[in-house]
C-alpha positions as CSV (number, residue, x, y, z in Angstrom):
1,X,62.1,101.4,18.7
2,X,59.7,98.7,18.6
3,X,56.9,98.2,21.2
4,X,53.7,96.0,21.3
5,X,50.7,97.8,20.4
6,X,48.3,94.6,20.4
7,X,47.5,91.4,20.9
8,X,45.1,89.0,19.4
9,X,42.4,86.3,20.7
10,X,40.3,84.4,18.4
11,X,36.6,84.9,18.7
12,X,33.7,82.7,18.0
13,X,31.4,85.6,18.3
14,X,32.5,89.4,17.9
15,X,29.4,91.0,19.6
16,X,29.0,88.7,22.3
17,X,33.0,88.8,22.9
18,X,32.7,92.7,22.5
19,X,29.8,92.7,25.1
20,X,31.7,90.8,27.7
21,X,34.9,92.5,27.4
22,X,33.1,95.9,27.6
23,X,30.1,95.1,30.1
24,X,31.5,92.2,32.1
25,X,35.4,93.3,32.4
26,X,34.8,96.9,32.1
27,X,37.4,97.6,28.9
28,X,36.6,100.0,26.0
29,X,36.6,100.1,22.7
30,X,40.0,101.1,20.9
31,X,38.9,100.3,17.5
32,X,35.8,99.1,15.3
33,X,36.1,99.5,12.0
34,X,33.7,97.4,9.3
35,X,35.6,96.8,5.8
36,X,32.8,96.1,3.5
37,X,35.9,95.9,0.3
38,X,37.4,93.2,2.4
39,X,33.8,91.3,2.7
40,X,32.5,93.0,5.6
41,X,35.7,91.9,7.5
42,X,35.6,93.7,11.0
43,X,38.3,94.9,13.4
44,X,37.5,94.9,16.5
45,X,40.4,96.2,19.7
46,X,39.6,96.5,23.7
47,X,41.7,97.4,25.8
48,X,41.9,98.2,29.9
49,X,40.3,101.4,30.6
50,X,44.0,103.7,31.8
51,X,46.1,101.6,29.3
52,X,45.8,103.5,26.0
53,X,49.0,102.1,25.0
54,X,48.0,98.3,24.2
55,X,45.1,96.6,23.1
56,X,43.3,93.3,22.4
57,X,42.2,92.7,19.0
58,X,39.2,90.5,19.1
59,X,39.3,88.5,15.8
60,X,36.4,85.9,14.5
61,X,37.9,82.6,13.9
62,X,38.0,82.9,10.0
63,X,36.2,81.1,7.5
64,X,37.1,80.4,3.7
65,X,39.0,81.4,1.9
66,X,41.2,82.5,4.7
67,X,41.0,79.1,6.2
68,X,39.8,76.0,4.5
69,X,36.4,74.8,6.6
70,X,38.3,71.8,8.4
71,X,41.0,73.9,9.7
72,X,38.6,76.5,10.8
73,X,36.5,74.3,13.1
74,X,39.6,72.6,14.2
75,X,41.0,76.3,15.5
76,X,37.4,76.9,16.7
77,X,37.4,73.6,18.6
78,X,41.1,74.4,20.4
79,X,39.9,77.9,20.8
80,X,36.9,76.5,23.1
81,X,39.5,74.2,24.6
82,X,41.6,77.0,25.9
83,X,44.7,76.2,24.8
84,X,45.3,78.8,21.9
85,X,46.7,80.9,24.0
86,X,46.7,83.0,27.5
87,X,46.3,86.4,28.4
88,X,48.4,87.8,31.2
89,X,46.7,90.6,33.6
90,X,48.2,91.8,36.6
91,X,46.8,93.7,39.5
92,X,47.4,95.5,42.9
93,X,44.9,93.3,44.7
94,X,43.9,90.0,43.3
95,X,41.4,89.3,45.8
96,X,39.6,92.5,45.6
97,X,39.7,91.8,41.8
98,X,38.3,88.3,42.1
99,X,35.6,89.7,44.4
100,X,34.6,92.3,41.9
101,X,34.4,90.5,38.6
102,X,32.8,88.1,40.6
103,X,30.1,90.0,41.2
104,X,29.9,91.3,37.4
105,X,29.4,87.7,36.4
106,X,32.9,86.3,35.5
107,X,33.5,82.7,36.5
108,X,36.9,82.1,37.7
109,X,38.4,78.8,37.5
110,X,40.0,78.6,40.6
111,X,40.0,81.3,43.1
112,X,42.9,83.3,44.3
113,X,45.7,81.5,45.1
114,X,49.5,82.4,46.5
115,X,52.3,80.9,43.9
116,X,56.0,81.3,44.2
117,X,55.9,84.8,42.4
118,X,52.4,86.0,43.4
119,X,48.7,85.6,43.8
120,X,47.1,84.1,40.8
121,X,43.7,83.0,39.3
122,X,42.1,82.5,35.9
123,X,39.1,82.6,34.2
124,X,38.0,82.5,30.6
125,X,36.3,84.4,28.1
126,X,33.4,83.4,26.3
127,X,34.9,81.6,23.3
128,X,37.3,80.0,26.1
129,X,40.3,82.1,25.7
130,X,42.5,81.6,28.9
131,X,42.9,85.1,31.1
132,X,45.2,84.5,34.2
133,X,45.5,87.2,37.0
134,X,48.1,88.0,39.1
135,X,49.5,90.3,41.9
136,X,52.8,89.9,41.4
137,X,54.7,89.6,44.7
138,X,57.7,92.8,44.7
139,X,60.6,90.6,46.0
140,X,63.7,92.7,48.3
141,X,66.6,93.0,45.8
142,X,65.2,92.5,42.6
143,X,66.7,94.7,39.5
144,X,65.0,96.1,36.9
């Protein structure tokens, strides 16, 4: 069997986007592990606090020689942009979720609102990765 264990969101800053994810959202630490053969390269994985089973790895967005300098500040500029890619989290209440990382400083993009499947909002983190959250609507007759 083959399951996801992680997912990955480039970061412009690892302690600042280690702080947030740990201070603001409330996540912990799953992994932090310095490699000084690999040039001090650091992995870095949060993860929900209850959800042991998947984490996000919060990688810097690489210099040389991984990347050549224009290509790195080209996935640093998209990366700000918000359009790398988007984080999916689901919860019970969305509102009572909006109201509480509110009030731990997150700034939502739009506040909660009901879609076609749910109640949805979004935010970002601070190198501008795109987090959406949703209470997904339980609709009579579905299969699983």
């Amino acid at each position: 069997m083959i399951t996801i264990a992680n997912a990955q969101f480039w970061v412009h800053d690892q302690a600042e986007a280690l702080t947030w994810y740990t201070r603001t959202l409330g996540w912990e630490v799953r992994a932090d592990v310095t490699m000084e053969e690999w040039g001090n390269f650091r992995w870095l994985v949060v993860g929900p606090v209850g959800q042991e089973n998947v984490g996000l790895v919060l990688m810097p967005v690489p210099d040389p020689p991984m990347l050549d300098a224009d290509t790195g500040a080209v996935l640093g500029e998209l990366v700000a942009k918000g359009v790398v890619g988007t984080l999916f989290l689901e919860t019970d209440d969305c509102q009572a979720a909006y109201d509480d990382l509110s009030a731990r400083g997150v700034a939502f993009n739009d506040p909660p609102t009901t879609q076609p499947y749910g109640i949805d909002t979004s935010f970002r983190d601070p190198s501008g990765n795109n987090i959406r959250l949703t209470q997904v609507f339980e609709f009579l007759g579905a299969t699983s």
